[in-house]
GUZAZA-738983 format. One line per 10 residues: number of its first residue (from 1); their letters; for each residue x, y, z of C-alpha. Coordinates in steps of 0.25 Angstrom, whole numbers, plus 2048, in hexadecimal, padded with zeros to 3 digits. Example, Ala and Ser with C-alpha at 12.3 -4.5 7.8 and 13.67 -1.06 7.14 Angstrom:
<nodes>
1	AS	831,7EE,81F | 837,7FC,81D;
</nodes>
This chain:
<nodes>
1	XXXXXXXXXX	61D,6FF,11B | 62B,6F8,11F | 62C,6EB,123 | 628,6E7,133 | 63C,6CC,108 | 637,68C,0B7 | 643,682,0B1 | 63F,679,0BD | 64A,66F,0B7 | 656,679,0BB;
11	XXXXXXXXXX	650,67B,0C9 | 656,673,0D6 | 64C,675,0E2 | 650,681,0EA | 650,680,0FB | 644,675,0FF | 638,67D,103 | 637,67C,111 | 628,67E,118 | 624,68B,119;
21	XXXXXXXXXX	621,68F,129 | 62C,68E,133 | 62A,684,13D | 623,68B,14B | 62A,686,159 | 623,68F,163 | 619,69C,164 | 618,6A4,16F | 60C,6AE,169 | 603,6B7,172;
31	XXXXXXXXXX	60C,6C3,16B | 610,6C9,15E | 61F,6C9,165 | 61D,6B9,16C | 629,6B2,167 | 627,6A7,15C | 630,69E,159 | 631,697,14B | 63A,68E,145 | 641,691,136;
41	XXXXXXXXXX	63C,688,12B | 64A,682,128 | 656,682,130 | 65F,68B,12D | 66E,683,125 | 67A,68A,12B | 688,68C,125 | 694,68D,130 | 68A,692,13B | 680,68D,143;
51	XXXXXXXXXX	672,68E,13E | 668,697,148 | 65C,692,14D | 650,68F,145 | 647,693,151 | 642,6A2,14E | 63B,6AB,158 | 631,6B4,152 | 624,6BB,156 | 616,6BB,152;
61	XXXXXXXXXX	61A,6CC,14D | 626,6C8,145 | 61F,6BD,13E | 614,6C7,139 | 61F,6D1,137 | 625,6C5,12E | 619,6C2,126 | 614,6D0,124 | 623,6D4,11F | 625,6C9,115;
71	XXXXXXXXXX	616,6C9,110 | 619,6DA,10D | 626,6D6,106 | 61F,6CA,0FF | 615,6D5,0FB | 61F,6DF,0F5 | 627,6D8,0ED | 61B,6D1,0E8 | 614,6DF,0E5 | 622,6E4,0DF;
81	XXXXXXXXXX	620,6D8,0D6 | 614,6DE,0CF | 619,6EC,0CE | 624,6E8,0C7 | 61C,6DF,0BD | 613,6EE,0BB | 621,6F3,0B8 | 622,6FC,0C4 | 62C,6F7,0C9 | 637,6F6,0BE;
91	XXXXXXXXXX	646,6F0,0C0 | 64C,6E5,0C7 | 642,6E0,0D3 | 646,6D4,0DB | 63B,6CF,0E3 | 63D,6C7,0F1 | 62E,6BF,0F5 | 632,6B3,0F9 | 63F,6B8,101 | 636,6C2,10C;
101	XXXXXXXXXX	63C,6B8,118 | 64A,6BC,116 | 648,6CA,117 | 63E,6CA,123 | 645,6BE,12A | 653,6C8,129 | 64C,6D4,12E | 647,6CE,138 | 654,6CA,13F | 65C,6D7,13E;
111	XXXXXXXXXX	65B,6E6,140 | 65B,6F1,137 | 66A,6F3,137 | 66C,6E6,132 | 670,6E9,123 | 66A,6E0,119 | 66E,6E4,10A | 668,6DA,0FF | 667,6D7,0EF | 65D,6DC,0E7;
121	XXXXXXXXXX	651,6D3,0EC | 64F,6DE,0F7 | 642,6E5,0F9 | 63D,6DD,104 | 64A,6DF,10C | 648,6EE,10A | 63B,6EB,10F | 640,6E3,11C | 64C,6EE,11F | 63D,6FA,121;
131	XXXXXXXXXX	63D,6FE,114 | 62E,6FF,10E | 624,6FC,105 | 624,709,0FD | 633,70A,0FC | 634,6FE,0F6 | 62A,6FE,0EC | 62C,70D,0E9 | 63B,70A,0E6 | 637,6FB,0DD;
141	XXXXXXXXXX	62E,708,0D6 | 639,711,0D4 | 634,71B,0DD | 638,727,0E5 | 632,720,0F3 | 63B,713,0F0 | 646,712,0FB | 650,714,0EF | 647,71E,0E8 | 642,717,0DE;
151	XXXXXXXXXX	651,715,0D9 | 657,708,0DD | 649,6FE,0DB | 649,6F1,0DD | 655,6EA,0E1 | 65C,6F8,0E9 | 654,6FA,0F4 | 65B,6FF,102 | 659,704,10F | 664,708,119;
161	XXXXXXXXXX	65C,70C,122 | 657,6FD,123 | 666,6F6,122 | 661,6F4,114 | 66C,6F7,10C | 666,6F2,0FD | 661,6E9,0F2 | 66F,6E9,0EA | 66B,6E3,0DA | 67A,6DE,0D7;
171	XXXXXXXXXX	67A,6D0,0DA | 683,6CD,0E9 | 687,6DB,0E9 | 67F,6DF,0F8 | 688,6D3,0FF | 694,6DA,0FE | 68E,6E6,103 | 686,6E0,10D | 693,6DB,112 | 698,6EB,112;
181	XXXXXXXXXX	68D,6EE,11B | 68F,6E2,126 | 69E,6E7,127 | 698,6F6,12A | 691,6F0,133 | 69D,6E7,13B | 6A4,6F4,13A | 69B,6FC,13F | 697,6F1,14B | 68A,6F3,149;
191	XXXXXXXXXX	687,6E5,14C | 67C,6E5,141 | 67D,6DC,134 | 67C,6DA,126 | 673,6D3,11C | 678,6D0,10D | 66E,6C9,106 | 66F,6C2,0F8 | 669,6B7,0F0 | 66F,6AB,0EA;
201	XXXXXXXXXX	670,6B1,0DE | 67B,6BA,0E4 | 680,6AF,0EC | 68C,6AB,0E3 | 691,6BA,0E2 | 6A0,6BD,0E5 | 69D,6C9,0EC | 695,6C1,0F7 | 6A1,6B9,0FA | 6AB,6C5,0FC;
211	XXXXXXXXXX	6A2,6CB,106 | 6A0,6BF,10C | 6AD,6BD,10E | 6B3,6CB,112 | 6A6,6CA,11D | 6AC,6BE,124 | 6B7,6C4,124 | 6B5,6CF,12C | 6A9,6C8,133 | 6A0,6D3,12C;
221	XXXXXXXXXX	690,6D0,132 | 68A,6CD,124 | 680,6C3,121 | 67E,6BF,112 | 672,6BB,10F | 670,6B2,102 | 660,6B1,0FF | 65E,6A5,0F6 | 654,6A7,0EF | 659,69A,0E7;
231	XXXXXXXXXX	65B,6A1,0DA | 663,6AB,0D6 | 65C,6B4,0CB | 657,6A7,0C2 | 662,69F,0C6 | 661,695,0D2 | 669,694,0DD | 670,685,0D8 | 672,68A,0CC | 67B,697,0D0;
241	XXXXXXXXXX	681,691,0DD | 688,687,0DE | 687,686,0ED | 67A,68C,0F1 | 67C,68B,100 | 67E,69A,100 | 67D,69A,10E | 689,690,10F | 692,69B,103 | 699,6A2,10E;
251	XXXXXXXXXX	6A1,696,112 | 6A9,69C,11D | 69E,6A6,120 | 691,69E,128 | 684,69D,121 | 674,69A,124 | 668,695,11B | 65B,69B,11D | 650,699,119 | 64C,6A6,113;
261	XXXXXXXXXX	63D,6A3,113 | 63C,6A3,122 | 63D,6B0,126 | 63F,6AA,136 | 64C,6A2,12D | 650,6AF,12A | 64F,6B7,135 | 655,6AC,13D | 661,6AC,134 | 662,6BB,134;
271	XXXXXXXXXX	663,6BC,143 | 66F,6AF,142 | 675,6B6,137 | 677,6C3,13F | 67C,6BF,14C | 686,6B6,143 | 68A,6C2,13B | 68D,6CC,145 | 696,6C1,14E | 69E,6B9,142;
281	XXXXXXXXXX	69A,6C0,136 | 692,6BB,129 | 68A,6B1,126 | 681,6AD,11A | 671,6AD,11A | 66B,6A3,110 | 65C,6A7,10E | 656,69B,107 | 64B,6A3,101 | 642,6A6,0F2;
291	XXXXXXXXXX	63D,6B0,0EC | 631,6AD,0E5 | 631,6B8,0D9 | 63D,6B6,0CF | 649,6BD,0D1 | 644,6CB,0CC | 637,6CF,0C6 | 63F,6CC,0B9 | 63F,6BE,0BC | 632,6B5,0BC;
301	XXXXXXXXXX	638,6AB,0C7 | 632,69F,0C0 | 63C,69B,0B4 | 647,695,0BE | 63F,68F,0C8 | 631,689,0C9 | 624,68F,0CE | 623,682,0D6 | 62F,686,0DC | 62B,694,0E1;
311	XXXXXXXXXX	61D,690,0E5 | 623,685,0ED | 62B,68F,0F5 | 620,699,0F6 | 617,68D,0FD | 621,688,106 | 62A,693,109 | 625,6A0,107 | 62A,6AA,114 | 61D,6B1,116;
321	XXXXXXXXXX	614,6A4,118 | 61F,69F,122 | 61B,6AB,12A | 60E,6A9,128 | 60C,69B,12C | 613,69E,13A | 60A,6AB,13B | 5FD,6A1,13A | 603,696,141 | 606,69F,14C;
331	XXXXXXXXXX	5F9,6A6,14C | 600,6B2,14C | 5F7,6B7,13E | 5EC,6AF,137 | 5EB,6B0,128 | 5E1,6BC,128 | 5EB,6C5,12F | 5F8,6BE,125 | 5EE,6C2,119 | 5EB,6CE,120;
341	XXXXXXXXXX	5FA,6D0,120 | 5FC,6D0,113 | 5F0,6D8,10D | 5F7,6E4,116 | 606,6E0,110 | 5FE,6E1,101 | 5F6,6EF,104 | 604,6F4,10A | 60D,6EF,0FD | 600,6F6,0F5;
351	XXXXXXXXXX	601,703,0FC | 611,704,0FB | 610,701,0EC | 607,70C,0EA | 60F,717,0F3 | 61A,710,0EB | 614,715,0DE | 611,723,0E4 | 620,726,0E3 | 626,72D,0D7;
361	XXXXXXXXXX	632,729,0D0 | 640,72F,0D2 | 643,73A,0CC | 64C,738,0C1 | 656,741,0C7 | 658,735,0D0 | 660,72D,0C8 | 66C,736,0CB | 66A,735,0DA | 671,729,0E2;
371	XXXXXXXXXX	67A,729,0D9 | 687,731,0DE | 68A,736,0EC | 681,742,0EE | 686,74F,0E6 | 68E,746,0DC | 68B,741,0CF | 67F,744,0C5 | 672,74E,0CC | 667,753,0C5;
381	XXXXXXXXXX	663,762,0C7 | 65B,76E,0C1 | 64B,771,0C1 | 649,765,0BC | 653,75B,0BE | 657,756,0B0 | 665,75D,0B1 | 671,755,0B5 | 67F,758,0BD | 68B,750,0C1;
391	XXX	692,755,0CB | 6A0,74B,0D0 | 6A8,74B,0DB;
</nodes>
């Protein structure tokens, strides 16, 4: 179903935790679509702009839609985490619990013909954009019923259809062409934008600073978005940067801090971002967010920082119990109907896992596919497709 994201002696302390459920202003609720209106945890920090409101309007539908999306993600990449340790998922496989707000919090404030195209930390976008559950675990399987067939896995997951134009694995590589697809876009007056998302770990990459500066040039509606985790790979934030205002790198270019754990921060930022974009060109998003797994299932997440650290953020910041606290404090859902909530999101990830399973591998004859324009390079034929032929143009 589609969606309705220990050397305690090297650490410096990363963003202070800030308490966990935005503040509530007013509550108008007889119906699922009453308007509600929340306040972001933080306020946003702006760079040559004015800052939007803090104030959000929401509704009793979108904040279950909120929970229910970020509790499903939460639950597949969790789930992705065990098949991987029972070596049925093989390869690089990056995981984003922890980081659910951004992608439901962007979502929530564009369209389907907004492009968003992102680094290798990518399934729960996939998910946001109307891909499904089966897609994406199928293709982490490498399987045929995978949105890539079973051939791109983890970090090369894509759906045009959904404006989601990929996981890309080479570090900054997706900024420069996320800035391709914002200049398609001016030229095609299509009054729609685009998202190129990164991590702070790519911050300090060249190629981000030419397209930067080519889209302000030509005013190109782009919005990159840096999600700082606070450590890039094993390697935090202070230690690779010296400036770690990311938001503040464009320096001619306006810039925002978010706080990426407030999927009302983010969907609030998202809308400001894309009005912004499409009058004067880019601006830069900095999502301060955290993932709570390592960098990939290669990496513990424990050696570089502490579990203190970790639990600390989980208990004070985590996206889901925000939404969950203004679901109670509203009296939009008791606990029961939450737990409820996430019994159906654990039998629903179940249920794709074994369809998942169902799918048979690619042929081998696959691996020469995708590979040329069609009726170039190497094919396989005959009865049994173990012969080879090259044809060139």
């Amino acid at each position: 179903m589609a969606l309705s994201r220990s050397g305690s002696n090297l650490l410096k302390p990363i963003s202070p935790f800030f308490s966990c459920a935005p503040s509530i202003l007013s509550r108008s609720i007889s119906s699922s679509n009453d308007s509600i209106t929340v306040e972001t945890s933080i306020p946003f920090t702006a760079h040559n702009c004015e800052p939007p409101s803090r104030s959000v309007t929401t509704s009793a539908a979108e904040l279950r839609s909120f929970f229910r999306d970020m509790a499903l993600m939460r639950r597949m990449e969790i789930a992705a985490d065990s098949l991987y340790k029972a070596k049925l998922i093989r390869g690089f496989c990056h995981l984003y619990d922890g980081q659910e707000a951004v992608a439901v919090g962007m979502e929530a404030a564009i369209t389907r013909k907004d492009c968003i195209i992102t680094a290798y930390r990518d399934h729960c976008t996939f998910l946001s954009r109307g891909g499904n559950l089966v897609e994406v675990f199928a293709e982490l399987m490498g399987r045929r019923a995978g949105m890539s067939n079973g051939k791109g896995g983890s970090m090369h997951f894509y759906r045009k259809e959904g404006g989601f134009y990929g996981g890309h694995g080479i570090v900054g590589a997706q900024v420069p062409l996320g800035c391709g697809l914002a200049f398609a876009q001016k030229y095609s007056k299509d009054e729609n934008v685009t998202f190129a998302m990164y991590g702070d770990g790519a911050a300090n990459q060249g190629q981000l600073f030419e397209a930067l500066n080519i889209a302000a040039l030509w005013d190109l509606p782009a919005i990159l978005v840096c999600e700082n985790n606070h450590y890039g790979m094993g390697t935090a934030e202070w230690r690779a940067a010296k400036s770690p205002a990311y938001y503040k790198r464009g320096d001619y270019v306006p810039g925002l801090k978010v706080d990426g754990m407030d999927a009302f921060a983010v969907k609030q930022a998202c809308k400001f971002a894309k009005e912004h974009a499409l009058k004067n060109g880019p601006i830069i998003l900095e999502m301060d967010t955290y993932r709570y797994h390592g960098h990939s299932m290669s990496d513990p997440g424990s050696t570089y920082r502490t579990r203190d650290e970790i639990s600390g953020v989980r208990q004070e910041r985590d996206p889901i119990e925000r939404i969950r606290k203004l679901l109670l404090s509203h009296e939009i859902s008791t606990e029961t109907e939450l737990k409820d909530i996430e019994k159906e999101v654990r039998k629903e990830v179940d249920n794709a896992i074994s369809k998942a399973k169902e799918s048979d591998m690619p042929d081998p004859s696959e691996l020469f596919t995708n590979v040329y324009v069609k009726g170039f390079g190497v094919e396989a034929y005959g009865a049994d497709r173990k012969e080879l032929r090259a044809t060139l143009p």
